[in-house]
FIDOBA-684367 format. One record per residue (C-alpha): x, y, z; residue number from 0; residue in three letters. Coordinates in Angstrom, 3 decimals, decimal comma, padded with zeros to 6 digits. Layout:
X | Y | Z | NUM | ALA
...
//
This chain:
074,371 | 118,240 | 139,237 | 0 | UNK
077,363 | 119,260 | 137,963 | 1 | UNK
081,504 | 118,180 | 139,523 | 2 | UNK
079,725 | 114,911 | 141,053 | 3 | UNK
080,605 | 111,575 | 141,536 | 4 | UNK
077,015 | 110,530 | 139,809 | 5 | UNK
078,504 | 111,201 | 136,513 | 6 | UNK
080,835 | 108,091 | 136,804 | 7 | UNK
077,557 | 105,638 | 137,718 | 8 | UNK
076,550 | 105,262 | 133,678 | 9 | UNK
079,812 | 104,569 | 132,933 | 10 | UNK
080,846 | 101,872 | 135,761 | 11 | UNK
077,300 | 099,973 | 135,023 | 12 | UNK
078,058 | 099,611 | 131,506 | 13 | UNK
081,464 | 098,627 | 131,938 | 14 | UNK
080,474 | 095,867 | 135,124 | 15 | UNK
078,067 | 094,744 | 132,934 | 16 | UNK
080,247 | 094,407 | 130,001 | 17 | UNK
082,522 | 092,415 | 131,642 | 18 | UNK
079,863 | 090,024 | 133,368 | 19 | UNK
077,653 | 089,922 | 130,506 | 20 | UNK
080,550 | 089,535 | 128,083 | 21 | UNK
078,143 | 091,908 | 125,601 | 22 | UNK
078,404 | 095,760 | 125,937 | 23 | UNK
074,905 | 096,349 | 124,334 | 24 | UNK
072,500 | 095,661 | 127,866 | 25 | UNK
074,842 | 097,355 | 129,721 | 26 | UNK
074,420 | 100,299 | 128,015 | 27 | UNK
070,907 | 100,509 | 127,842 | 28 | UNK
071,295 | 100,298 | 131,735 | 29 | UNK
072,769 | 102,797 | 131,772 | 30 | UNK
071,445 | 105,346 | 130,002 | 31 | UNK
068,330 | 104,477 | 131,915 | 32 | UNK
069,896 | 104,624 | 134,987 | 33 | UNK
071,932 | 108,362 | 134,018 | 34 | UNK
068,552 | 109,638 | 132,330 | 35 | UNK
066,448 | 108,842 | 135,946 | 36 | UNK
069,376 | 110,325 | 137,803 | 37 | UNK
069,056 | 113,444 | 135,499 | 38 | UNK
065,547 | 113,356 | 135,787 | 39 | UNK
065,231 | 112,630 | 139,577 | 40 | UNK
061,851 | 110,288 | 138,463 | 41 | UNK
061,803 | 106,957 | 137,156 | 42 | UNK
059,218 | 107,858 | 133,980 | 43 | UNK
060,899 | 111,041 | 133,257 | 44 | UNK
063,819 | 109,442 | 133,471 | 45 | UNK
062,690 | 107,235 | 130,723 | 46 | UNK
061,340 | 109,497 | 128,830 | 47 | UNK
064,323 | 111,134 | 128,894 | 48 | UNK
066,722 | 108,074 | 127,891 | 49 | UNK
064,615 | 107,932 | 124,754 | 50 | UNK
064,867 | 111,713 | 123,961 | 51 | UNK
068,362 | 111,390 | 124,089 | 52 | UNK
068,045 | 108,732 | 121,777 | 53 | UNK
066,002 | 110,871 | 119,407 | 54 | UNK
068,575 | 113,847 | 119,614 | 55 | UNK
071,167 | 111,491 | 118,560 | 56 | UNK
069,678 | 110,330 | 115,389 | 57 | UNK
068,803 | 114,068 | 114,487 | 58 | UNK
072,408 | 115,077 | 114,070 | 59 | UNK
072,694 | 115,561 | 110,802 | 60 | UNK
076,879 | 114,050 | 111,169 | 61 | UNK
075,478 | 111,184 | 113,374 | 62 | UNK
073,088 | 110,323 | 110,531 | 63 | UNK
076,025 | 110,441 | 107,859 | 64 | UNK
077,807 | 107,947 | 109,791 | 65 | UNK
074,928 | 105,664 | 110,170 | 66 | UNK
073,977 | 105,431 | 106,581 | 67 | UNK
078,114 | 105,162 | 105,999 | 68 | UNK
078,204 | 102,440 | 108,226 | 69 | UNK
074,383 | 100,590 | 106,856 | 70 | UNK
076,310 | 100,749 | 102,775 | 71 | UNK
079,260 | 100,180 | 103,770 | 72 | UNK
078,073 | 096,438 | 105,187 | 73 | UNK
076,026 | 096,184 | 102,219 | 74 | UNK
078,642 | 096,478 | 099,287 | 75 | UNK
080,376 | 093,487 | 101,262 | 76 | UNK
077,343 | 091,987 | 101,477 | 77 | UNK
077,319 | 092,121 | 097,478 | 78 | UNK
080,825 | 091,415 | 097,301 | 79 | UNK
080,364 | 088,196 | 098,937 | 80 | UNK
077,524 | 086,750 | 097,026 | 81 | UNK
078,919 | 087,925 | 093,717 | 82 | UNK
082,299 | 085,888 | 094,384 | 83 | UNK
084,757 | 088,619 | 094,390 | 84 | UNK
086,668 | 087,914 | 097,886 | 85 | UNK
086,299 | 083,945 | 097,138 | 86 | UNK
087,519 | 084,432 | 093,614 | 87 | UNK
090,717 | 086,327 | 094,875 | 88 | UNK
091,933 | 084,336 | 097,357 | 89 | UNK
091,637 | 081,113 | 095,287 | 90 | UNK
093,458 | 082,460 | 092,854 | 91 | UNK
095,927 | 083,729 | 094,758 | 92 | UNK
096,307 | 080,442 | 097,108 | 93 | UNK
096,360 | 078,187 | 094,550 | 94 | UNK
100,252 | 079,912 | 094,321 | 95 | UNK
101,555 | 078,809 | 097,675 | 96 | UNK
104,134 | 076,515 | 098,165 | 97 | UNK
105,634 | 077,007 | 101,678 | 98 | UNK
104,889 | 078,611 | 104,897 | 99 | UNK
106,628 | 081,529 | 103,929 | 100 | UNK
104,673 | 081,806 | 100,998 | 101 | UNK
100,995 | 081,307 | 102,968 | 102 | UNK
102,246 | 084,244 | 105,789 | 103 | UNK
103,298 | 086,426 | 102,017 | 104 | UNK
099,438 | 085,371 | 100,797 | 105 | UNK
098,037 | 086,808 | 104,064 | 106 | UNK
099,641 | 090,048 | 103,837 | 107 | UNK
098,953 | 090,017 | 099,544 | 108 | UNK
094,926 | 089,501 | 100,432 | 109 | UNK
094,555 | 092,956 | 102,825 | 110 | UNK
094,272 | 094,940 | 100,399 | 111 | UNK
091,552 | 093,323 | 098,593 | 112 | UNK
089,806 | 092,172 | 101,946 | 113 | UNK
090,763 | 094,962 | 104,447 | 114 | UNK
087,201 | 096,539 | 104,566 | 115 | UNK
085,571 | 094,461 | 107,708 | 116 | UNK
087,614 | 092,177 | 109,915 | 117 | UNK
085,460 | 089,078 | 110,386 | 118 | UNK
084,525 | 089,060 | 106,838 | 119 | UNK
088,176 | 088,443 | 105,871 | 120 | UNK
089,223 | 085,399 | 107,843 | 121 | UNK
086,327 | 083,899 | 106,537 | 122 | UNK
086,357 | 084,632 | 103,039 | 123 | UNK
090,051 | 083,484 | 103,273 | 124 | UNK
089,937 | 081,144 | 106,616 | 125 | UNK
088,719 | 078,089 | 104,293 | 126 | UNK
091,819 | 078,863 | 102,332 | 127 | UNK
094,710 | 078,843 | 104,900 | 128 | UNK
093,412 | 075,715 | 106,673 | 129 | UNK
093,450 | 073,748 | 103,884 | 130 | UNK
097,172 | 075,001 | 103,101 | 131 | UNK
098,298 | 074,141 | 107,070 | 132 | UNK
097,030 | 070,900 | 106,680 | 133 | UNK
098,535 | 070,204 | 103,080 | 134 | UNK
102,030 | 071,594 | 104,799 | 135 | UNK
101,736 | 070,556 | 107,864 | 136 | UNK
102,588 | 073,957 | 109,944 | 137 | UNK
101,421 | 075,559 | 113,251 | 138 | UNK
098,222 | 076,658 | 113,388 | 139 | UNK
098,615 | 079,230 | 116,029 | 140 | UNK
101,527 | 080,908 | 114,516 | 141 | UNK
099,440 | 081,088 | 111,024 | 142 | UNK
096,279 | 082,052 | 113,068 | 143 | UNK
098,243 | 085,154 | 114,901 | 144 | UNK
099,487 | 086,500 | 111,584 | 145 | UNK
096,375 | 086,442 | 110,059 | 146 | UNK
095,061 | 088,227 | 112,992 | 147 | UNK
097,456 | 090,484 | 113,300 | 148 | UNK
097,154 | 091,194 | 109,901 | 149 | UNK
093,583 | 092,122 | 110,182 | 150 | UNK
093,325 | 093,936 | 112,922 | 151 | UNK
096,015 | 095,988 | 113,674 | 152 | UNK
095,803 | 096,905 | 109,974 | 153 | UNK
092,513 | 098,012 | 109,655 | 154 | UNK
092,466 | 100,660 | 112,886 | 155 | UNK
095,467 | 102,173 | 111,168 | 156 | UNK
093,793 | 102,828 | 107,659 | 157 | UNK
092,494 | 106,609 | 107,249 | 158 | UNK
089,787 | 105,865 | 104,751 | 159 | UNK
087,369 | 103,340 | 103,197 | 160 | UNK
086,685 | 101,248 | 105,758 | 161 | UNK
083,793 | 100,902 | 108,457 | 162 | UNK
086,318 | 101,166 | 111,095 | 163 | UNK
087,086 | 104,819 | 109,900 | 164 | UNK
083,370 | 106,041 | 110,598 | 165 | UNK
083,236 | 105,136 | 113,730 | 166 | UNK
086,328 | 106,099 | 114,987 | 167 | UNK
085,426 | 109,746 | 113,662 | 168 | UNK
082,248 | 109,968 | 114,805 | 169 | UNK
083,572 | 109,206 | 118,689 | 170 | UNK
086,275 | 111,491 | 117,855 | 171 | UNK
083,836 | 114,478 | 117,070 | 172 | UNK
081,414 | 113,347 | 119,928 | 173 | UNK
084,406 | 113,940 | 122,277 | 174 | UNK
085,352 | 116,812 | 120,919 | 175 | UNK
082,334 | 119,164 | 120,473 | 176 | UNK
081,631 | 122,261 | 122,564 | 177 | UNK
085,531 | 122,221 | 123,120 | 178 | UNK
086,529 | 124,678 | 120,095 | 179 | UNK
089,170 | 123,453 | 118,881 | 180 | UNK
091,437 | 124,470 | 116,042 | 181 | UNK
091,515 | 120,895 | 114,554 | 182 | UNK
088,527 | 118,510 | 113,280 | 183 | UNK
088,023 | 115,726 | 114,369 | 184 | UNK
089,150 | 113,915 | 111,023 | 185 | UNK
092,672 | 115,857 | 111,646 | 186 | UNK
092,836 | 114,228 | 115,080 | 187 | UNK
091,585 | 110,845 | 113,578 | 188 | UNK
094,644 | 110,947 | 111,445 | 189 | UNK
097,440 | 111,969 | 113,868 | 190 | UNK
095,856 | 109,820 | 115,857 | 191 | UNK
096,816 | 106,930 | 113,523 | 192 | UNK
100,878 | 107,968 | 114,190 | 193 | UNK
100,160 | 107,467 | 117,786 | 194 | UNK
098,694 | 104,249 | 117,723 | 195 | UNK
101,570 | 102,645 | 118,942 | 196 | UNK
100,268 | 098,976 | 119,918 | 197 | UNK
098,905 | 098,406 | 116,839 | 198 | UNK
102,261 | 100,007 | 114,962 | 199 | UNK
103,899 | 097,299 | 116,905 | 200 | UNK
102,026 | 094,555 | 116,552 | 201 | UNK
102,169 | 095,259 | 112,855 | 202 | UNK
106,014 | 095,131 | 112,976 | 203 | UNK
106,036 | 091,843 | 115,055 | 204 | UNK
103,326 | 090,173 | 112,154 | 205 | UNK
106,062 | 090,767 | 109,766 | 206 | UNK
108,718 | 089,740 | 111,314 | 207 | UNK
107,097 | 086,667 | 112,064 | 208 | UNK
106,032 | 085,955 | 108,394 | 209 | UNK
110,016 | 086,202 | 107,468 | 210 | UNK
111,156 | 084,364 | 110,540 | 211 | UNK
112,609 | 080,797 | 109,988 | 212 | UNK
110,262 | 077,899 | 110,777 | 213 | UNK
110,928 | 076,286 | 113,661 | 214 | UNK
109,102 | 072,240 | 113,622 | 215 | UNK
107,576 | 071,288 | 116,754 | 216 | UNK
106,434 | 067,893 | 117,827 | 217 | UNK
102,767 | 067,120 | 117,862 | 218 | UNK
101,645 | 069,601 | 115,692 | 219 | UNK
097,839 | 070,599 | 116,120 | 220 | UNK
095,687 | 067,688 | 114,481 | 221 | UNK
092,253 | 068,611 | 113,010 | 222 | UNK
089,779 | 067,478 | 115,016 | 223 | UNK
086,260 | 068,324 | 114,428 | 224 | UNK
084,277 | 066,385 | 111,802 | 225 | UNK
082,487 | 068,262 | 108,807 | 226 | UNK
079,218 | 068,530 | 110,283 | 227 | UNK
080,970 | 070,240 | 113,375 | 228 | UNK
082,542 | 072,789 | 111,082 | 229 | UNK
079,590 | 073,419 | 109,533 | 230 | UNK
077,713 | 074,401 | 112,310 | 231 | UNK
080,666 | 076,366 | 114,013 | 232 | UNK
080,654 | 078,368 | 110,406 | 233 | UNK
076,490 | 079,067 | 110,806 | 234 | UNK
076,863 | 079,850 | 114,815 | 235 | UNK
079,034 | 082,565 | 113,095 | 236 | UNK
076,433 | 083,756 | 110,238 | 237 | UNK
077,953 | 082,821 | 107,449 | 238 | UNK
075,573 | 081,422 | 104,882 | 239 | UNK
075,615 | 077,985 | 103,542 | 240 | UNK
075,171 | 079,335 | 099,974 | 241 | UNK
078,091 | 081,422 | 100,040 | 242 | UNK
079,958 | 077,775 | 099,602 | 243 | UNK
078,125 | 077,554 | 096,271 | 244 | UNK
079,258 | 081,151 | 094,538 | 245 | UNK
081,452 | 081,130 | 091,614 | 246 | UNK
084,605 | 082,707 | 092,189 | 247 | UNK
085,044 | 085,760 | 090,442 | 248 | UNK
087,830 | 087,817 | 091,255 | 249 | UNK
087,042 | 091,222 | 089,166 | 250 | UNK
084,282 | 091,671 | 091,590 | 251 | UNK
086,347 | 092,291 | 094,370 | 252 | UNK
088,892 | 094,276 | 092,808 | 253 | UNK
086,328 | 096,911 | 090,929 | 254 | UNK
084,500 | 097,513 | 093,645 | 255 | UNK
087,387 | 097,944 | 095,824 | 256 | UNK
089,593 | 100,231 | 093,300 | 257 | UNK
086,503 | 102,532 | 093,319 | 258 | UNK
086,176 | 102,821 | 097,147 | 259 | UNK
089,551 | 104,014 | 097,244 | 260 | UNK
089,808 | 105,840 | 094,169 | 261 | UNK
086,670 | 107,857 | 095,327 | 262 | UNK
087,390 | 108,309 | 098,935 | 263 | UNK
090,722 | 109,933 | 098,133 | 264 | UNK
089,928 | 112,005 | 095,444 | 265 | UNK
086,504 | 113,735 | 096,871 | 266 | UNK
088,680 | 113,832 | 100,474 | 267 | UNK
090,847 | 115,845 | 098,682 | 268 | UNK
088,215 | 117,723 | 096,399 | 269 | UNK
086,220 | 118,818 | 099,066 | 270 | UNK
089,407 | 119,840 | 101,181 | 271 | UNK
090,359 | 121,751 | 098,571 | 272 | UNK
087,071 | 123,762 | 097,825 | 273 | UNK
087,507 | 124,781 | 102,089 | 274 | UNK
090,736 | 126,229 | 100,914 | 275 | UNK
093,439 | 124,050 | 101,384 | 276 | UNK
096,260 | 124,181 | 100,024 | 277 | UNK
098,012 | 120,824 | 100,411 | 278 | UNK
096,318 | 117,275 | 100,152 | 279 | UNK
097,298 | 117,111 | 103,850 | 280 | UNK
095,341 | 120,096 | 104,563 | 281 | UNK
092,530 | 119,270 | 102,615 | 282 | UNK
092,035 | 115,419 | 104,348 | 283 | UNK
092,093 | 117,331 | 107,608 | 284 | UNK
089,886 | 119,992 | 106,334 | 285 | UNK
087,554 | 117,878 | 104,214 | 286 | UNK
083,782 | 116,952 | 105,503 | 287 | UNK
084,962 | 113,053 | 106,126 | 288 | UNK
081,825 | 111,742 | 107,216 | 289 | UNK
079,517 | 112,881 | 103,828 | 290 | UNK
082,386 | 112,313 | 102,042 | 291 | UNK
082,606 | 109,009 | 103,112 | 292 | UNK
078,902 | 108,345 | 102,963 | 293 | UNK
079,349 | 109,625 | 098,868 | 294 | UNK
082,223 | 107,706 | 098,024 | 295 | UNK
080,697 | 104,402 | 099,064 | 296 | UNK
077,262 | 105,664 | 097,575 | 297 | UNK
078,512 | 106,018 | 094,241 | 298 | UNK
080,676 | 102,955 | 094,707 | 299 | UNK
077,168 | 100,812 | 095,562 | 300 | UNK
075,787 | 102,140 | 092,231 | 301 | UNK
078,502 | 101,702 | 089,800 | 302 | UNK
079,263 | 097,938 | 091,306 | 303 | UNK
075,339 | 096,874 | 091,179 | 304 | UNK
075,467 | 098,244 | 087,487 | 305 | UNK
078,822 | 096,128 | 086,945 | 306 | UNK
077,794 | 093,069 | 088,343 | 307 | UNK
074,345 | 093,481 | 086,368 | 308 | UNK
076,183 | 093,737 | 083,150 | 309 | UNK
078,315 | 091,030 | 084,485 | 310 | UNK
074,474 | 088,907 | 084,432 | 311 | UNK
074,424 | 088,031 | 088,351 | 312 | UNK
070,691 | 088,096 | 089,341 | 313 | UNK
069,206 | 091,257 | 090,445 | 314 | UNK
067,344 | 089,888 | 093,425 | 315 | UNK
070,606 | 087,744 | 094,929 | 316 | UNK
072,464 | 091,193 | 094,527 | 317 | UNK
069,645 | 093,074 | 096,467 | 318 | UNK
068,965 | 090,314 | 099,045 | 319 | UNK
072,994 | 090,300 | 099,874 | 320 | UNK
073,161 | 094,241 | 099,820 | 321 | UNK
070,065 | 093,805 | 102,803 | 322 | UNK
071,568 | 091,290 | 104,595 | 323 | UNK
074,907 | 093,016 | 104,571 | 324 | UNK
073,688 | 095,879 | 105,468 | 325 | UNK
071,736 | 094,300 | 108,698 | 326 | UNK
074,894 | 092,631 | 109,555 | 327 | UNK
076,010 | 096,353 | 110,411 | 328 | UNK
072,875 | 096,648 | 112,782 | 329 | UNK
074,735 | 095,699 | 116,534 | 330 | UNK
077,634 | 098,024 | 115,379 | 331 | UNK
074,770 | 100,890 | 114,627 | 332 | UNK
073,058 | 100,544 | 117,694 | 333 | UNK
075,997 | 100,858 | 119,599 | 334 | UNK
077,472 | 103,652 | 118,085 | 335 | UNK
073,967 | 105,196 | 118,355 | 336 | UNK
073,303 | 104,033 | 122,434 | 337 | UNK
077,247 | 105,646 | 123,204 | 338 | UNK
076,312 | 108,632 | 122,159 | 339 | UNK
073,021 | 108,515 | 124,066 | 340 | UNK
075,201 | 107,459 | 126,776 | 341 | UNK
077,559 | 110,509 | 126,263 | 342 | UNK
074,462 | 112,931 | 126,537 | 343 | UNK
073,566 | 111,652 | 129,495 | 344 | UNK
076,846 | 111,827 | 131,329 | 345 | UNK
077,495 | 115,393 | 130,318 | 346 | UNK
074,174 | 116,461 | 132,074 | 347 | UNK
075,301 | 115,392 | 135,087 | 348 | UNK
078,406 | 117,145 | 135,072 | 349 | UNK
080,938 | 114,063 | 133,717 | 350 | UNK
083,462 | 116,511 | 132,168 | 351 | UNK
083,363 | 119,161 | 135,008 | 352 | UNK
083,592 | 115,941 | 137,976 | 353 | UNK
087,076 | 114,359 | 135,503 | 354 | UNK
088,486 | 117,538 | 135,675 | 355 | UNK
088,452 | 118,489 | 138,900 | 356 | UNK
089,244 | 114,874 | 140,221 | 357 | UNK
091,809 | 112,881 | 138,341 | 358 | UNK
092,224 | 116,074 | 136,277 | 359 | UNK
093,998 | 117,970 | 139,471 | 360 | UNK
096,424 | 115,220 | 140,380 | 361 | UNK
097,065 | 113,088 | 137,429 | 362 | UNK
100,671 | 114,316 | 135,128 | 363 | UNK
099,900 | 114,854 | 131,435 | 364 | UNK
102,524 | 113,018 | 130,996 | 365 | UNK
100,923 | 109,858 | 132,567 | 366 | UNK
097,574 | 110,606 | 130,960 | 367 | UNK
097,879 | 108,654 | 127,658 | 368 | UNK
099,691 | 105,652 | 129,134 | 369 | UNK
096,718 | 105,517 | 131,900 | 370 | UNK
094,273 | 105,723 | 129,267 | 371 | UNK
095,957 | 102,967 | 127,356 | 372 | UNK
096,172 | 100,558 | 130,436 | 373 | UNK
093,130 | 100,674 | 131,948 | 374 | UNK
091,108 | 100,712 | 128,247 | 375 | UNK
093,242 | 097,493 | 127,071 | 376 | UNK
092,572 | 096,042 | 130,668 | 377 | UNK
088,463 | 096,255 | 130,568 | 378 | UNK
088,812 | 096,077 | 126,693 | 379 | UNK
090,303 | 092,573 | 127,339 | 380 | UNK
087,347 | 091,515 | 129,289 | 381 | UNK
084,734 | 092,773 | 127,024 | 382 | UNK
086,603 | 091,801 | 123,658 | 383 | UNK
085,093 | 094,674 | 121,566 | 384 | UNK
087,428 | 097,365 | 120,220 | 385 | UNK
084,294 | 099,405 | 119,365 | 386 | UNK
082,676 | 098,575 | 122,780 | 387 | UNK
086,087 | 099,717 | 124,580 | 388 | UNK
086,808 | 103,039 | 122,478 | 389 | UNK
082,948 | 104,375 | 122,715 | 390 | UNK
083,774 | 104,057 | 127,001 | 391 | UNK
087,132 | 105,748 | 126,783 | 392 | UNK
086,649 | 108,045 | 124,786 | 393 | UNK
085,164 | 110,816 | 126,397 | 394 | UNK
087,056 | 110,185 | 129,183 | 395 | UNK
090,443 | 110,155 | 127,534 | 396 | UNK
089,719 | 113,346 | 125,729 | 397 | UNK
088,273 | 114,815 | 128,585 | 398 | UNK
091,097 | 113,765 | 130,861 | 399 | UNK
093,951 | 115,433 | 127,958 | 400 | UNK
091,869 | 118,745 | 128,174 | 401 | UNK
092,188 | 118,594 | 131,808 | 402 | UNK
095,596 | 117,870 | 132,496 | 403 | UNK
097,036 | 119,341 | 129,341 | 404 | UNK
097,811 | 115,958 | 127,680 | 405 | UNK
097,915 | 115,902 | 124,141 | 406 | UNK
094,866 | 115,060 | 122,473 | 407 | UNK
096,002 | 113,249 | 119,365 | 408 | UNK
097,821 | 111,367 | 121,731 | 409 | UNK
095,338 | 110,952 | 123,923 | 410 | UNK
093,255 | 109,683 | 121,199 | 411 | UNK
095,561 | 107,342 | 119,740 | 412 | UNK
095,948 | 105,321 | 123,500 | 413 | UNK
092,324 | 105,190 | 123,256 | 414 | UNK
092,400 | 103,478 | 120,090 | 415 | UNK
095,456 | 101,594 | 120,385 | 416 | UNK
093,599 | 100,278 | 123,880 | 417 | UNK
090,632 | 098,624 | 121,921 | 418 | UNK
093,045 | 096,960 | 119,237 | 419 | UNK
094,704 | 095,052 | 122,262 | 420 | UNK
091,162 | 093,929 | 123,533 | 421 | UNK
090,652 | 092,738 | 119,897 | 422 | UNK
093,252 | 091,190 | 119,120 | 423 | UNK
093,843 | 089,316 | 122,666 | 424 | UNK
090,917 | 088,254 | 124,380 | 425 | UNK
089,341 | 085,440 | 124,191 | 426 | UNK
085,758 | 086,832 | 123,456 | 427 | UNK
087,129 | 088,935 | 120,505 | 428 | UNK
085,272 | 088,428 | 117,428 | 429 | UNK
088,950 | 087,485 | 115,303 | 430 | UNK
090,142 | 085,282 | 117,721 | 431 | UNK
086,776 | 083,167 | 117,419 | 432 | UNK
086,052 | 083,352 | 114,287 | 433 | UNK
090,193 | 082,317 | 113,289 | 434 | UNK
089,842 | 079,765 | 115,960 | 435 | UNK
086,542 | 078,331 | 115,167 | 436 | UNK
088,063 | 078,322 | 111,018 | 437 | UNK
091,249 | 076,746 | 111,777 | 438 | UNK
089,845 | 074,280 | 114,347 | 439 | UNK
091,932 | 075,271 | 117,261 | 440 | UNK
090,903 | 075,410 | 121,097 | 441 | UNK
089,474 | 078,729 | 121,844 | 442 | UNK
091,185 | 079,210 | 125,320 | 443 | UNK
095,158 | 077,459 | 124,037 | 444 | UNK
094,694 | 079,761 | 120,935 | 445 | UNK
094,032 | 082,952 | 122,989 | 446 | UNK
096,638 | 081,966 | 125,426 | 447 | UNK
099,222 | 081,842 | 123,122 | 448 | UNK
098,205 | 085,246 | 121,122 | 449 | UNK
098,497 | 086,949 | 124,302 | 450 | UNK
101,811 | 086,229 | 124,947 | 451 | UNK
102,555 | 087,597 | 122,036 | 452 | UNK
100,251 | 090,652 | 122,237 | 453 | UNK
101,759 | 091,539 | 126,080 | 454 | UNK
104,957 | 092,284 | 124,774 | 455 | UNK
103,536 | 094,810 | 122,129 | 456 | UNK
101,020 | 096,175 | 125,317 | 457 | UNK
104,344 | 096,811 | 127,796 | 458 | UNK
106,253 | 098,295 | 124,579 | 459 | UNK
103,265 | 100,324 | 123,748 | 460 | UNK
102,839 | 101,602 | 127,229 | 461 | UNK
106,129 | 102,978 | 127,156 | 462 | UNK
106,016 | 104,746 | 124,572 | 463 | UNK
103,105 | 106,253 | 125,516 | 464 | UNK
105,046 | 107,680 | 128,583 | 465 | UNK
107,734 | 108,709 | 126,480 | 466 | UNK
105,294 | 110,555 | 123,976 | 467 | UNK
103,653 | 111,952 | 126,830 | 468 | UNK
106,646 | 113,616 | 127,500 | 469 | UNK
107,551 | 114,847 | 124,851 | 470 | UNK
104,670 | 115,138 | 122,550 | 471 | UNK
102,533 | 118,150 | 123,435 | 472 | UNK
//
């Protein structure tokens, strides 16, 4: 079944029913189904098949990495949390504010102590900032967006220790397999990262924001939910009540974060160096990043559950947290996991053959990131998943820069840079609701507002995509 329209079907059901659903996961066990029967040309072949390419999946030895990368990572925050590390921090460090200049500075100070998951920042230091607006009187939207901005935009532009960076290498090596090329797909990850221009300048608009004079409006947002309101906003969003009641220990966030680091970058660059690199650029691009990744946070879980033992926190809260934590990751896995079922199931019926021979004959190179960048930041607004959005594009955006010669860190970076815009701006994105729900503003003035922010970083990004498309080869 190869160059046929067919190929597209998986993909359009999953992104209809993303958008109507406003959750990505049904819609791509749809279609899977639905591209495994086509494959199959019978309905229980064709679910036997879905689940065998399930299986084939999880018996990747690289997929498997990532999963286990992605299952510790959530569990060391999971620790983190219950220890008091990330509540310990930003108490200390708020209780050192005295204007609104100084809350956007303690925003920015915090990422690198609380960079590793999204959510779980603005909630470890949501509690914090509201209780400074209020004290101080300032906007809540304006405070909201920079600690949004500050989170996300951030994080898909870090190369290591994060969850973020798994996945984004692991779609990056799906998309690129069986094409032989010269660079892995860690090298492309981290071009990639120059070429992320929406995020780039939404990071540059987040800072000029935090040192741009404060301008009083009338009617200022009131709080205006009651405690038992907040309350149940904060466990509609997981977090547990017992968190509330940890003692705030800053030393274990900062140990267990200093390792991360410390380990990612030095085994990146040991095992770079054992492949025969030469530079520390050449060995990150030339290191295994996914077991190296799946070491460094390893060795980080054992050496913090030994610290925080010494430190006399009880065994069985540690263990319960690094569980819970660790199941927090569980939607993230199983989409990661169903995409590239997904992606199996596409290629059998010809997806990269039909791309290239369609929009691959008529569309410029040129034009190719820039399209990818639109159309991704346009479905990922309606689906609100960066994740969701870059496991869709993807394959097509790689498969699209093969076709029409685009470049493929380029490529890549739209693709990314396309799922940070549906993050950051819609109103079903996981920071705008959690920030909203934290700082008790309306969910629909709140995402208003960010977006027209964000649109002028989207129209800005998009031409610079055509311009690197251009030039860039």
């Amino acid at each position: 079944m190869n160059n046929t329209w067919l190929s597209l079907i998986p993909f359009l059901i999953v992104i209809g029913m993303s958008i109507w659903l406003k959750n990505i996961l049904p819609g791509l066990v749809v279609g899977i189904l639905v591209g495994s029967i086509i494959v199959s040309a019978d309905l229980l072949a064709g679910t036997e098949q879905s689940v065998a390419y399930i299986v084939t999946t999880l018996s990747d030895e690289t997929n498997i990495k990532i999963v286990g990368f992605l299952y510790l990572f959530g569990g060391l925050v999971g620790m983190m949390n219950i220890a008091g590390g990330i509540k310990g921090f930003s108490e200390w460090a708020g209780r050192r504010i005295r204007s609104e200049r100084g809350l956007l500075l303690f925003i920015w100070i915090t990422l690198p102590f609380t960079f590793m998951m999204p959510r779980v920042r603005i909630m470890m230091i949501g509690p914090i900032i509201k209780s400074l607006i209020k004290k101080m009187n300032l906007s809540k939207q304006k405070v909201g967006m920079t600690l949004d901005i500050s989170t996300e935009s951030v994080i898909v532009l870090l190369p290591v220790a994060t969850a973020f960076v798994g996945f984004m290498v692991s779609l990056v090596e799906g998309g690129i397999s069986g094409l032989n090329l010269d660079m892995s797909a860690y090298e492309i990850f981290l071009l990639s990262i120059l070429f992320n221009f929406y995020a780039i300048i939404m990071l540059l608009i987040g800072i000029f924001q935090t040192f741009w004079p404060r301008r009083k409006k009338q009617g200022q947002e009131q709080a205006h939910t009651d405690l038992e309101e907040e309350e149940h906003e904060f466990h509609r969003m997981g977090i547990k009540k017992e968190l509330s009641l940890v003692k705030a220990q800053p030393w274990h966030l900062i140990f267990p974060v200093f390792l991360l680091l410390a380990f990612s970058l030095f085994l990146l660059w040991q095992d770079g160096m054992a492949q025969g690199a030469n530079t520390i650029f050449e060995a990150f691009s030339m290191a295994d990043a996914t077991f190296v990744m799946l070491l460094a946070v390893f060795i980080t879980l054992v050496l913090t559950f030994v610290f925080y033992i010494i430190r006399r926190e009880k065994m069985n809260e540690i263990l319960y947290h690094f569980y819970d934590g660790g199941n927090q990751m569980m939607e993230a896995i199983s989409l990661l996991i169903l995409i590239w079922a997904l992606t199996l199931a596409a290629e059998d019926l010809g997806f990269s053959d039909f791309i290239g021979h369609s929009l691959g004959s008529f569309l410029p190179a040129f034009l190719t990131p820039a399209a990818i960048f639109v159309l991704g930041s346009v479905v990922g607004y309606f689906i609100g998943s960066s994740w969701g959005t870059w496991g869709l594009f993807m394959p097509l955006g790689i498969t699209l820069a093969v076709s029409t010669g685009a470049s493929i860190p380029l490529t890549v970076g739209a693709v990314f840079a396309s799922g940070a815009f549906g993050a950051l701006t819609s109103p079903l994105g996981d920071t705008t609701i959690t920030t909203a729900s934290i700082l008790d503003m309306d969910l629909v003035d709140y995402a208003r507002y960010k977006l027209k922010v964000s649109a002028i970083g989207g129209v800005i990004a998009a031409g610079l995509f055509i311009a690197g498309g251009l030039f860039v080869q």
